[in-house]
Structure formats: structure tokens, C-alpha cells
N, C-alpha and C positions, 0 to 999 in steps of 0.2 A: 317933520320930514320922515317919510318912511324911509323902513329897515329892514331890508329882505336878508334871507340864507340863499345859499347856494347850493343844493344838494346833488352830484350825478353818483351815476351807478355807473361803475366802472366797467361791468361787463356788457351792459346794454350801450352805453359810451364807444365802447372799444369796436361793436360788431354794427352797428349803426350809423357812427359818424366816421371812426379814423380808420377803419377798416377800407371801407368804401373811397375816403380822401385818398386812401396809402402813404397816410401819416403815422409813424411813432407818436407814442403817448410825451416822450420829451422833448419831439419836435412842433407839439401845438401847443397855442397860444392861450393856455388855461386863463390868465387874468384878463386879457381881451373879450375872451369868452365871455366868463363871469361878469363882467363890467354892461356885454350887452347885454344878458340875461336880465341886470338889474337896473335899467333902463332910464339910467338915470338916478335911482334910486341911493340912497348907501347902504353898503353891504355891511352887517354886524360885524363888530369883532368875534374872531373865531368860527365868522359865517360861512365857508368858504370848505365845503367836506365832500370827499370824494372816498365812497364805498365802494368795496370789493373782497371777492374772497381772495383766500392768498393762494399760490401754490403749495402743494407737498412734492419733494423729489421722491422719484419713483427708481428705487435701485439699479445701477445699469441704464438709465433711461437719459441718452442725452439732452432730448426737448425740455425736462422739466428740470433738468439742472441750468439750461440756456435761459429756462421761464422765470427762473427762480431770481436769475440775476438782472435779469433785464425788469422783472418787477421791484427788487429792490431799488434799485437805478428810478424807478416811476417814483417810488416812494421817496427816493433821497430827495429828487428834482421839486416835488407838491411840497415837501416838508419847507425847502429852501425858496421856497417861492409861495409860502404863510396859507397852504391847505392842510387839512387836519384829513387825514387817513384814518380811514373805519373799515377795520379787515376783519373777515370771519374766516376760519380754518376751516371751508367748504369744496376746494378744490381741487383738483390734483394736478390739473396745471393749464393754462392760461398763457394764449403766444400774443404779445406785445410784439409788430415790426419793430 
């Protein structure tokens, strides 16, 4: 039986699919997703990884202290629903509806 990963990129994710839907990242259906993507398929364990860079809060700056939580909030919800986060410290901040 094959065995696919799952890999998206959370910023091209973000500005291509749920931006356009006008969905929050905690209000889609990540495992329905992944399940089409793997068509049938079964997905690895630990297959299932959603990259992005993180925020940095910018002094005084209310957007990225709003970014900051609303991405942790992304990151509790993939954690609690068995996707493995891959962050790089690239950005300064990043607006999740």
C-alpha cells in the first residue's frame, strides 16, 4: 500500500486558498484536506507537516501582537489535531482571519 506525506506551506496556504475562502486557519478542515490530497492513499505517521515562519512582535505594534496569538492558537489547534509544525524565525508578522 502506498504512503504519502502531507507537506503545505503555510504562507502560500494562507494567501491562496483561505484567504480567498475567508476562512481562519482553525476554522478548515486540515484532516479532510489531507485525506483528499492522499487519495485514498495512507498518510505516514508523522506524515502530516505544515511549515511556516513565525511572527516576531514589533514594539507598540498591535497587528503583530494580534498575529502572534492568533498563530499560536493555528499552532495549538495542527498540534491537537496530530500535524507536526515546522516554523522558521523569518517574519515579522503574518495576519491569520
Amino acid at each position: 500500500m502506498d504512503r504519502v506525506d502531507i507537506l503545505i506551506d503555510g504562507s502560500n496556504f494562507y494567501y491562496l486558498a483561505l484567504k480567498k475562502l475567508g476562512l481562519r486557519a482553525t476554522d478548515f478542515d486540515f484532516e479532510k484536506f489531507a485525506n483528499f490530497l492522499a487519495d485514498g492513499r495512507t498518510i505516514a505517521e508523522k506524515g502530516k507537516r505544515f511549515y511556516t515562519g513565525t511572527v516576531r512582535e514589533k514594539e507598540g505594534d498591535i497587528r503583530t501582537k494580534k498575529a502572534m496569538a492568533e498563530q499560536t492558537s493555528l499552532f495549538t489547534f495542527l498540534d491537537k489535531n496530530h500535524w507536526e509544525s515546522k516554523k522558521k524565525d523569518r517574519i515579522y508578522w503574518i495576519f491569520y482571519p
